[in-house]
N, C-alpha and C positions, 0 to 999 in steps of 0.2 A: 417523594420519589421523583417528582419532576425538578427540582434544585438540584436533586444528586445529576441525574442525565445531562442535567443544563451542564452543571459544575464540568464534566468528564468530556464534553466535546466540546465547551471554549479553552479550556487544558491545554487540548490540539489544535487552538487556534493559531495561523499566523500572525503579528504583530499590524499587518493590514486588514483594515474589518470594510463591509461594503458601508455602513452606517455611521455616521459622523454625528456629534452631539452640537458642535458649535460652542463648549464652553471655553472660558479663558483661562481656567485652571490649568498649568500644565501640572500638574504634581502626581494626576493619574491620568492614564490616556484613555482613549475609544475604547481598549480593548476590557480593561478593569468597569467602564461605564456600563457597557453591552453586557457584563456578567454578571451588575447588580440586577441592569433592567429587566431583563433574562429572567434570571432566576425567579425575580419578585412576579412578573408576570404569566410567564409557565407554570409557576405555581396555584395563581387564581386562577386562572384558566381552568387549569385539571380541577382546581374547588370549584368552582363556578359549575364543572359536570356532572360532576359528585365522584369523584375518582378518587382523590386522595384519602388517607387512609387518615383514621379518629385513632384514639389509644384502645376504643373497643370497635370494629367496623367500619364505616367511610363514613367519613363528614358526610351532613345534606348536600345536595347541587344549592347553588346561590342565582338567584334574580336579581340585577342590579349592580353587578359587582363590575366593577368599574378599571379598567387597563390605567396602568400609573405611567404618565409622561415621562420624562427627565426636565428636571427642572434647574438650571445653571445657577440657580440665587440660591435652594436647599441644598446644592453641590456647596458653594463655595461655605456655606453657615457650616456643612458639616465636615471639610476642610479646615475650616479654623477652628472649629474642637478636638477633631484627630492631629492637629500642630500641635496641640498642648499637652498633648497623651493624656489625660483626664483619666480617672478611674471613675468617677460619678458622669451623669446626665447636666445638661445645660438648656434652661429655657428659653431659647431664640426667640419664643412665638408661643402662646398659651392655647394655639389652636394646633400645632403641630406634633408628632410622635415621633418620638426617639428609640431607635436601639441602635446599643454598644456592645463591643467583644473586645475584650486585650486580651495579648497572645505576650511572654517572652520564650527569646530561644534566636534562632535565626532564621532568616526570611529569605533567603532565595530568590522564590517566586510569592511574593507578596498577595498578587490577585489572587492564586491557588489556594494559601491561607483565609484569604475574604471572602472568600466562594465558601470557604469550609463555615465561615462567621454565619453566612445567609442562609445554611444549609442546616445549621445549630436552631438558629432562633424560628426556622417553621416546625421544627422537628420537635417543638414544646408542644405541638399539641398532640404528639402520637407517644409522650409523657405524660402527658397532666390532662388531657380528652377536654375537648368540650362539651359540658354533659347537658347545658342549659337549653329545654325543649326549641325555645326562644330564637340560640346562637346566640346571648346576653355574655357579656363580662362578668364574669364570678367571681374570677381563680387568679391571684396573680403569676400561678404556674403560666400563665399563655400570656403573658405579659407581652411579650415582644413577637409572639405568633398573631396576637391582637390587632398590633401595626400594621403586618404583612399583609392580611387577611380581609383588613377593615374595606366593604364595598364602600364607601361614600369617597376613599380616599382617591385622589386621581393626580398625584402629583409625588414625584421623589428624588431626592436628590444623596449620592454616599458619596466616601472618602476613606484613605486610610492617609496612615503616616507610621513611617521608623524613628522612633526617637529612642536615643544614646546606643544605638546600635543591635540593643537587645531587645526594644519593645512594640509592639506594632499595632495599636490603634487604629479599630472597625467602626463604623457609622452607618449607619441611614435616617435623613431626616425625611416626615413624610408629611404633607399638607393637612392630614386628619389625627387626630387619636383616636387610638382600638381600645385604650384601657379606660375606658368610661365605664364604672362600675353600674352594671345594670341598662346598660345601653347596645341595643345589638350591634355584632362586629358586621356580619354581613346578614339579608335576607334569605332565609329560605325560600328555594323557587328551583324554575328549568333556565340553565343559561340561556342568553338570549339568542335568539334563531334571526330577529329585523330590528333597524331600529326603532319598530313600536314600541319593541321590548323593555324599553331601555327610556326610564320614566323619572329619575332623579334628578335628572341636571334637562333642563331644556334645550332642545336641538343636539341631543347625543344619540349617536351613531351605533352599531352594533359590528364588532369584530372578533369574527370565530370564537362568540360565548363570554366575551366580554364588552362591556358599554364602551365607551369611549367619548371622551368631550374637551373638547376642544379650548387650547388654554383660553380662559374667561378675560372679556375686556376690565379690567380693572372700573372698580364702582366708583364712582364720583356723587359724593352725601351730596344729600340736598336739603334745607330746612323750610320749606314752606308748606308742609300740609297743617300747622300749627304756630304761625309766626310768630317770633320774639324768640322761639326756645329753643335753641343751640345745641343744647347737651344729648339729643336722642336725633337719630337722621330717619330724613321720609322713606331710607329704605328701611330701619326699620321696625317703623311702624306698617310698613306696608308688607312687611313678611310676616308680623302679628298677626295682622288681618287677614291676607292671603291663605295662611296656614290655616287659618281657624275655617274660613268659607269653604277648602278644600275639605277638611275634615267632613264638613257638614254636609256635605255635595255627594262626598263618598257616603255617608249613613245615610242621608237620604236615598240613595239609590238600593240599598240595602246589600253594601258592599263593606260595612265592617264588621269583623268575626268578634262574636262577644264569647270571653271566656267561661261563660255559666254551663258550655258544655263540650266537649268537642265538636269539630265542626258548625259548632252553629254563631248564626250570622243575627247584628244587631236588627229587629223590625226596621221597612221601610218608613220615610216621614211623611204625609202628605203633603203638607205646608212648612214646610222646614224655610225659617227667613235666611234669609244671608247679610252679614252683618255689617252695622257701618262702623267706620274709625272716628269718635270724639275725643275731641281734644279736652275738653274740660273734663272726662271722666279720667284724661291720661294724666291731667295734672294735679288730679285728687291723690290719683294712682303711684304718682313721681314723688308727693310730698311724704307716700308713706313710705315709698322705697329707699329714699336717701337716709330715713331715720335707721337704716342698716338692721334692723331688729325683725329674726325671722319668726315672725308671730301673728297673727290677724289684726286690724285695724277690727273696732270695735264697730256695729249699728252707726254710731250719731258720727264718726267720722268719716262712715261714706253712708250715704241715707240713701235708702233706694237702690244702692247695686250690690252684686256678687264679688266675688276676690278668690283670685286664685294664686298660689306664694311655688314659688319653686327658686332654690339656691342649687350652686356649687360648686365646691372648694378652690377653686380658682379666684384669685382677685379681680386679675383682667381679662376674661374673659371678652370679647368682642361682641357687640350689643346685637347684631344683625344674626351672627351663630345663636348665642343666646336666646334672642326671637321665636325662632327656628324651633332649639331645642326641650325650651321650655313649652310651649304648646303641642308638642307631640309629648312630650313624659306626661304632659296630663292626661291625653288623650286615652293614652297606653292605657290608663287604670282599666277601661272595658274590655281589652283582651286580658289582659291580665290578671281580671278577681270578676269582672262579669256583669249583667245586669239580669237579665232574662228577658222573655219575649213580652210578658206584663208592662214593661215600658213603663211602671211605676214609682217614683222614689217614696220605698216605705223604710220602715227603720231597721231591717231585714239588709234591705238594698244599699242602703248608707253605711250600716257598718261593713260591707263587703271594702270600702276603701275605695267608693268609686267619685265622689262629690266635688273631685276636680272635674272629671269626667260629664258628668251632669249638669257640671255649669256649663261647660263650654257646649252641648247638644241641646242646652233648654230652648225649645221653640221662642219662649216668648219676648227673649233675648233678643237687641236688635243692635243696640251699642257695644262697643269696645274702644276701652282705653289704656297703655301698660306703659311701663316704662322699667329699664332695665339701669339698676346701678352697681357701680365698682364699689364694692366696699372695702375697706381694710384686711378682711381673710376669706372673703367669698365676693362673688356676684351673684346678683338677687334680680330676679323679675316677677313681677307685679302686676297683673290685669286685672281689673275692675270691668264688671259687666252693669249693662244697663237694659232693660229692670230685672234687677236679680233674680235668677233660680232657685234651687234647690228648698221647694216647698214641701213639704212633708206630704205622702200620701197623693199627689199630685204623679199626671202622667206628664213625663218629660218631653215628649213630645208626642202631637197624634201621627199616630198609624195608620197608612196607607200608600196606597201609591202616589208616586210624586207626581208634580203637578205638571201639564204639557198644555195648559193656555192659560192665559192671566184670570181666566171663570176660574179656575181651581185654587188661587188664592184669594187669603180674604179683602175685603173693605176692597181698598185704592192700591191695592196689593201687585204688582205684575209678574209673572213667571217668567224664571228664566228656563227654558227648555232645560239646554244644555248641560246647566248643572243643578239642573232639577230643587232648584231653590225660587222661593217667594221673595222678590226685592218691594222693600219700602220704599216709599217715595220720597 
């Protein structure tokens, strides 16, 4: 309902708009720009309250859900697909989301037709509902409401074009994908009121219920936390390990929800370590990933550690996303199928499907190594822990409250307050 509103009062806009985008493109002006941006935005917003309507009831409100830029580079990439008039999608970027609308007939008012495009592709979900408790990717029914909707995404760029006089070709490129199966589109939550709120992207802002973050300085790899090895950058290796000590930071505080019941939350850690980054468990880790085979490395070819395997269907996938993504899908297994408040891994617990999970929370865990390869019909990551978890019958980690001086961990142990984790020396 907020696409329609948008669509019906930039209609009545004049040809002068107060807002200028700064691209080079002339092929669409300010005023078709302001109608993508508009609508995509008005639209989270009202999801982000919980206003917009499901196929049964109103969507959740979303936390996190992030205001989408305009972007002059995903304008012009999707400019040169609506030049072609294409009937199929085109992969600019393996990180980015696509939807398309062809219309024939005649076009008039072109932006009015493309208004009608962006008004189509949110309106799949008051068709085809999102029913997954999660907000998870199901259904390719929400294929392209997916896009629209996706909170991580914070960047977009569209276009049309008439070609042969009867055909007119709609676009939107957007810096994230929604249609990651089984990956949530946005969080459940209260839109954001400060920007405390607003916890995805560092140093992001809060505007009237949506995040907002500011175009990022572009990352410049660096290869020295491992010298000689080229092929993986220290960022990221360093979003491996980041991600994983977050995780752990948060259970030990006793702030993740285990799915063994409703509402309930995983036990606090007492001594929960935080981990370091080895390079030699990453190069154990790299020689099994490149063998592109998505299946465990046996005992004697990593002696002493854990492994955790996660692929997906993407070739090139970007190693740094990947990082990222693979460490939290593991994670996920606890909300997802549960542990319970026992903190025990028995064979009960193991078959729930949670032993990715278990590796990456086992207390006694202090190393990490991964490495992320392009294969031929997928991308594969691969982390090797050091000294392995998941022992049978074994508590995964001790329970209690976490630690607030370096008495509360063990040996030569020192706490970090803050994230309530035990650091090795």
């Amino acid at each position: 309902m907020a696409i329609l509103a948008a669509v019906l009062v930039l209609t009545c806009l004049s040809g002068t708009l107060a807002q200028t985008f700064g691209c080079a493109n002339t092929k669409i002006n300010d005023q078709a720009r302001k109608m993508f941006w508009d609508g995509h935005n008005d639209a989270r917003r009202s999801m982000a309250k919980g206003l917009e309507p499901n196929k049964c009831g109103l969507l959740s409100g979303g936390k996190n859900v992030y205001e989408l830029r305009w972007d002059c580079e995903l304008e012009a990439k999707a400019q040169e697909w609506a030049d072609g008039c294409p009937s199929s999608f085109q992969t600019f970027d393996p990180t980015w989301g696509q939807n398309i609308m062809t219309y024939t007939g005649s076009f008039p008012d072109p932006v009015s037709t493309a208004a009608s495009a962006v008004s189509s592709w949110w309106s799949q979900v008051r068709a085809g509902g999102l029913t997954d408790p999660d907000n998870k990717y199901t259904s390719s029914s929400i294929f392209a409401f997916s896009n629209m909707a996706n909170g991580k995404a914070t960047a977009i760029g569209c276009a049309y074009a008439i070609c042969g006089g009867n055909k007119l070709s709609v676009n939107c490129i957007y810096n994230k994908i929604g249609y990651m199966t089984n990956a949530i589109i946005y969080e459940k939550g209260t839109a954001c009121a400060a920007n405390s709120d607003c916890t995805t992207y560092a140093d992001s802002t809060c505007k009237n219920g949506l995040c907002y973050q500011a175009p990022p300085v572009p990352v410049v790899e660096t290869f020295t936390m491992c010298p000689g090895v080229t092929d993986q950058s220290d960022q990221a290796r360093q979003k491996f390990l980041d991600t994983h000590n977050k995780l752990r930071s948060s259970l030990a505080k006793g702030l993740e929800p285990d799915g063994i019941a409703a509402g309930a939350f995983a036990p606090m850690a007492k001594q929960m370590t935080k981990m370091k980054y080895d390079c030699t468990i990453e190069a154990n880790a790299r020689t099994w990933a490149q063998g592109c085979v998505y299946e465990h490395s046996t005992s004697a070819q990593r002696p002493g550690l854990g492994e955790n395997l996660y692929k997906i269907s993407i070739n090139n996938m970007p190693k740094l996303q990947t990082a990222e993504d693979s460490s939290l899908a593991w994670w996920s297994e606890l909300k997802d199928f549960g542990v319970g408040s026992d903190n025990i891994l028995t064979d009960a617990v193991w078959a729930r499907g949670v032993g990715h999970y278990t590796q990456q929370a086992w207390e006694a865990t202090t190393k990490l190594g991964c490495f992320v390869q392009n294969c031929p019909t997928f991308t594969y990551s691969v982390c090797q822990y050091g000294p392995a978890g998941n022992y049978m019958n074994q508590l995964i980690y001790t329970k209690g409250s976490p630690c607030t001086a370096d008495a509360d961990c063990p040996g030569a142990q020192t706490c970090s307050v803050a994230e309530a984790l035990c650091v090795v020396p």
